[in-house]
N, C-alpha and C positions, 0 to 999 in steps of 0.2 A: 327363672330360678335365681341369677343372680342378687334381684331385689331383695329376697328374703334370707338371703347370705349375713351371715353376721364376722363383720372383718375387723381384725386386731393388727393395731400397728406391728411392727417389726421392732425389735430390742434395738438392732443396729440403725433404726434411726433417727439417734440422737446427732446429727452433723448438719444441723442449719438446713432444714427442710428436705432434704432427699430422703424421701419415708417411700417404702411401700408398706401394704399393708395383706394379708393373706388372711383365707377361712380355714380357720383350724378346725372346726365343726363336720365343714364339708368333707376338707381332707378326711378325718378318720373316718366318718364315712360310708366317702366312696373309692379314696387311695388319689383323688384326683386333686390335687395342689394349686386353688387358683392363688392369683396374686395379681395388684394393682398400684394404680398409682397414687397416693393418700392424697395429693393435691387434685386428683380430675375421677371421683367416684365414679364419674359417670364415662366416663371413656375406656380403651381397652382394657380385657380381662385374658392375663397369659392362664391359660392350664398345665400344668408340667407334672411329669411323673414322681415319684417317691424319689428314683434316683437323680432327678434333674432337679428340686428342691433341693437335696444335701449337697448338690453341685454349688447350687447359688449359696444357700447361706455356708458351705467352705470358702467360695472367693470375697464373701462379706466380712469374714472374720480375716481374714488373711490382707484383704485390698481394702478396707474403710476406713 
């Protein structure tokens, strides 16, 4: 399923390559939040809840 995921970089990353990238698609859904690393498409994929996404992009806005 990942393969056919369509991933959109992250607003916050404009900072000299630390990008991830997340399925916003997927999220809505299925409430399930992947996200990755925009330099290694092909390596890990975190899944995180509704609430552990607005956890991360709080500490993105607040820490970047």
């Amino acid at each position: 399923m990942t393969d056919s995921l369509r991933w959109t970089k992250s607003s916050y990353s404009d900072n000299g390559g630390q990008c991830i990238e997340w399925a916003p698609e997927h999220a809505a859904a299925t409430g399930e939040f992947k996200i990755r690393d925009s330099k290694d498409p092909h390596g890990p994929i975190l899944a995180l809840t509704r609430g552990a996404f607005a956890g991360l992009v709080e500490f993105a806005r607040h820490h970047g």
